[in-house]
C-alpha positions as a Python dict, from the first residue, in 0.01 Angstrom:
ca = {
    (1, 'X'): (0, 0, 0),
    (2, 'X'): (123, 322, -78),
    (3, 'X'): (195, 617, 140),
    (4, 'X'): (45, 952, 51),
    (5, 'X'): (101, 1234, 239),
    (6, 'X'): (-144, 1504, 309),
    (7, 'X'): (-176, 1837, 459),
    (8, 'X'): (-458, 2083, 605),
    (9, 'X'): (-515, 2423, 405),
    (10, 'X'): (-673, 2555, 711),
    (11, 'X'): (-522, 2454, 1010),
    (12, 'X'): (-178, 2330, 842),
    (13, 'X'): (-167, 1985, 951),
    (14, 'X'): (58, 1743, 829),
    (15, 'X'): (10, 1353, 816),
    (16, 'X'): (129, 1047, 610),
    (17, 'X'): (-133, 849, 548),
    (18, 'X'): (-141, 441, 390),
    (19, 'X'): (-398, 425, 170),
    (20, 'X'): (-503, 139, -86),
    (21, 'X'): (-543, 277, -427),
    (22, 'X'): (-874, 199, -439),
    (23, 'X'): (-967, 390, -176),
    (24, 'X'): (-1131, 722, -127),
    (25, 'X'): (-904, 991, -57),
    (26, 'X'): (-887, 1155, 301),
    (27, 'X'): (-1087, 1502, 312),
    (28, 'X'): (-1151, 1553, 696),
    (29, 'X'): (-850, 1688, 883),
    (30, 'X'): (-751, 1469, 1220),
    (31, 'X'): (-647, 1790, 1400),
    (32, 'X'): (-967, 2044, 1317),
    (33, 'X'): (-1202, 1851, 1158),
    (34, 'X'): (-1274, 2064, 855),
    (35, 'X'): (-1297, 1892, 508),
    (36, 'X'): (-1006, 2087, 370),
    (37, 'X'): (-766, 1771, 400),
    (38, 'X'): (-571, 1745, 76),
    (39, 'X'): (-340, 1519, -121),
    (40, 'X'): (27, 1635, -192),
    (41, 'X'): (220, 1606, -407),
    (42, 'X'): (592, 1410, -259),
    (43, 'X'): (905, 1218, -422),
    (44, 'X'): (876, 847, -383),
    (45, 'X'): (1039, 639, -91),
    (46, 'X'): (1310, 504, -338),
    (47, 'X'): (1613, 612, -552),
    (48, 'X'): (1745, 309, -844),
    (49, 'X'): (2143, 397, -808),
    (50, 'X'): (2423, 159, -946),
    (51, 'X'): (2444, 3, -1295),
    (52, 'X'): (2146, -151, -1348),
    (53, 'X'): (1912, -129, -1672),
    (54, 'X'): (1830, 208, -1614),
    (55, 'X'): (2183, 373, -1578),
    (56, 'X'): (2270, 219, -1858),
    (57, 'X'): (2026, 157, -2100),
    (58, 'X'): (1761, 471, -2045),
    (59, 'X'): (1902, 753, -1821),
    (60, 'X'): (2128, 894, -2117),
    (61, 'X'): (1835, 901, -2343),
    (62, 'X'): (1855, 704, -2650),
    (63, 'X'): (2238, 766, -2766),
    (64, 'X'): (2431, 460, -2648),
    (65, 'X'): (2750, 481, -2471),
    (66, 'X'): (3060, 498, -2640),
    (67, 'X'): (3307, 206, -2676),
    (68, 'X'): (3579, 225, -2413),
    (69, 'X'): (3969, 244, -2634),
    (70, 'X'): (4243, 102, -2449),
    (71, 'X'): (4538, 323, -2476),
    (72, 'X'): (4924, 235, -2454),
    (73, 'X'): (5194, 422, -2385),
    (74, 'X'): (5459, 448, -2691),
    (75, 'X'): (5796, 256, -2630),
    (76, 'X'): (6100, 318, -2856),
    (77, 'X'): (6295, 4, -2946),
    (78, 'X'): (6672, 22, -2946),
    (79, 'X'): (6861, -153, -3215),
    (80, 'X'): (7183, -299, -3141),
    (81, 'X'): (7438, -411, -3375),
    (82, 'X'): (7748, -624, -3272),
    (83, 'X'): (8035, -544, -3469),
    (84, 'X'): (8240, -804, -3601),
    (85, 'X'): (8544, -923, -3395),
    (86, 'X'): (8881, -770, -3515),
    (87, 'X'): (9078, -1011, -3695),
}
């Protein structure tokens, strides 16, 4: 059941209240009894984080990541020649 929290235009009252979807919203205020109880609107409980399908796949929009390159450092290769022995 969701949690839906609501708040008095009158008096100011605040309260969370569970609720089934199904059911009527709450209109009378707890603290002053007037029917000025309303619904607001409030971010949900939950936050997806990590790498999941939604990081990844939709939060970008619809470009797709870009490959990751490896890159290597340069080395320079000495050639050596022997000479030949003195004869």
């Amino acid at each position: 059941m969701p949690i839906y929290d609501y708040q008095c235009t009158s008096c100011g009252f605040k309260k969370e209240v569970m609720r089934k979807v199904s059911e009527p919203s709450v209109t009378a205020c707890p603290e002053c009894s007037r029917e000025t109880f309303a619904k607001q609107l409030s971010a949900p409980a939950f936050q997806l984080s990590g790498t999941g399908w939604y990081a990844t796949d939709f939060k970008a929009g619809s470009a797709k990541p870009e490959a990751k390159t490896e890159t290597t450092p340069e080395t320079k290769t000495e050639t050596k020649t022997e000479a030949a022995p003195a004869a």
